[in-house]
C-alpha positions as CSV (number, residue, x, y, z in Angstrom):
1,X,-71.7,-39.1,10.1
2,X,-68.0,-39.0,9.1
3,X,-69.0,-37.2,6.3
4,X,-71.1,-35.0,7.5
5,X,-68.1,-33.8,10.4
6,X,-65.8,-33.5,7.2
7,X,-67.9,-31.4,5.2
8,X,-68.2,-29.3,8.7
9,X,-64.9,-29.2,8.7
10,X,-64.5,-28.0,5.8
11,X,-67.1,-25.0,5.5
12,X,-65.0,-23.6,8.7
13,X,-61.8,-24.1,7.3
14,X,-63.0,-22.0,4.4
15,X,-65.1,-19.3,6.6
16,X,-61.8,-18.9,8.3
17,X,-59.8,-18.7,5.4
18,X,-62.0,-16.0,4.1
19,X,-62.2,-13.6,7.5
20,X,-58.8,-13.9,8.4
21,X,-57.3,-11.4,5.9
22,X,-53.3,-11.2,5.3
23,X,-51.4,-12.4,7.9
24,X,-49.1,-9.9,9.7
25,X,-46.1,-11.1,7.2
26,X,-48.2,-11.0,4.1
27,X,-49.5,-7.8,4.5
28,X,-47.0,-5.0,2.4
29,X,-44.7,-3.1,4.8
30,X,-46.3,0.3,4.7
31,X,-43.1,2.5,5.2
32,X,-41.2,0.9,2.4
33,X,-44.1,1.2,0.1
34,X,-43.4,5.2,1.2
35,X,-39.8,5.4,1.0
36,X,-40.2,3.4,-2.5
37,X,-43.1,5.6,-4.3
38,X,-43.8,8.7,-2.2
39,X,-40.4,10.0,-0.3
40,X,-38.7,11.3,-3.9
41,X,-41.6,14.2,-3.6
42,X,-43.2,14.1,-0.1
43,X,-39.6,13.5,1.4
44,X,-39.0,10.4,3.9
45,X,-39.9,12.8,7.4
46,X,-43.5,13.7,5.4
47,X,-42.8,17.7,4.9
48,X,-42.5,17.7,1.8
49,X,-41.3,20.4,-0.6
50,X,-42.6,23.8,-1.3
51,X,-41.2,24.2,-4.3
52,X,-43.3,21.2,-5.5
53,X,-46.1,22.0,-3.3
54,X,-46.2,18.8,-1.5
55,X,-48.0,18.8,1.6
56,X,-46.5,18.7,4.8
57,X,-48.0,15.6,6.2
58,X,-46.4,16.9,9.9
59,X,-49.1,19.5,9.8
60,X,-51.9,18.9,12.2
61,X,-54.2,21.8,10.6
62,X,-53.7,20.0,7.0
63,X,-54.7,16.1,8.6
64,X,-57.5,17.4,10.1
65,X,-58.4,19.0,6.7
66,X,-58.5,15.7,4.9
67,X,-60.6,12.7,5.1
68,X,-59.1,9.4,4.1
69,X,-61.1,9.3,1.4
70,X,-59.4,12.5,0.1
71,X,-56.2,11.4,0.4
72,X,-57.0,7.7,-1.3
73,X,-58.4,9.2,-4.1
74,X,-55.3,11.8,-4.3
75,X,-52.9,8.8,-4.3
76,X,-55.3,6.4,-7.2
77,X,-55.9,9.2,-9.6
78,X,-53.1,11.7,-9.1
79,X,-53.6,15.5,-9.1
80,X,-53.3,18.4,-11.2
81,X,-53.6,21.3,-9.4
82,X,-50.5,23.5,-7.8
83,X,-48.3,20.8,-8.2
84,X,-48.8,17.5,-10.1
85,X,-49.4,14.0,-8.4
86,X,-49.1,10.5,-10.5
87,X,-52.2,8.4,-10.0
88,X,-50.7,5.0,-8.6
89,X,-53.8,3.2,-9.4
90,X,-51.7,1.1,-11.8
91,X,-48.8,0.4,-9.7
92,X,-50.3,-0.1,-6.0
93,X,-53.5,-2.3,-4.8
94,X,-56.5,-0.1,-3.2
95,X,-55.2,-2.2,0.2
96,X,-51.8,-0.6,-0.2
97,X,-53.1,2.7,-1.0
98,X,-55.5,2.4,2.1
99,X,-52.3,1.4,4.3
100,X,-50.1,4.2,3.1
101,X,-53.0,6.8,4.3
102,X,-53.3,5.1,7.7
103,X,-50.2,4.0,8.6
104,X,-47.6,6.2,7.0
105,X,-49.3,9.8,6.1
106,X,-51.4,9.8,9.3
107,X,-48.6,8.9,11.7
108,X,-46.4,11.7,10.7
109,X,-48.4,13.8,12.9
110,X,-48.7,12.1,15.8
């Protein structure tokens, strides 16, 4: 019986372990990751330059344009088309990637 409560014990442990996800202080802080890898073109208020035709991520017409999915693949394989994008696919997780499209690039324009 005290084995059995144990091994219980245990499977929950791990089932919890594995639904929990990053706590709040694991998970990256998603303006930094901006300010570090995307502010030098995009600029740190998201309207970007025109010279460099960087989107202005302030502009309602241009989010409703885009799909997340858009803009994740923009930021993992970079872009070569007006103006050039690195692909950050070697330098940021897809979790990162994910939370600069949802909580940075979306926000600006709220």
């Amino acid at each position: 019986m005290k084995g059995t409560i144990t091994g219980l014990l245990i499977v929950c442990g791990f089932a919890l372990f594995l639904v929990s996800g990053l706590s709040a202080e694991d998970q990256p802080d998603a303006t930094a990751l901006f300010k570090k890898n995307c502010a030098m073109c995009h600029k740190a208020d998201g309207k970007g330059y025109a010279a460099m035709h960087t989107p202005d991520f302030t502009d309602k017409e241009w989010q409703a344009s885009k799909k997340d999915e858009e803009l994740i693949e923009s930021i993992t394989n970079g872009k070569k088309d007006k103006g050039t994008m690195p692909a950050f696919d070697k330098k940021l997780s897809p979790d990162e990637i994910k939370l600069l499209v949802t909580d940075v690039v979306r926000k600006f324009a709220e």
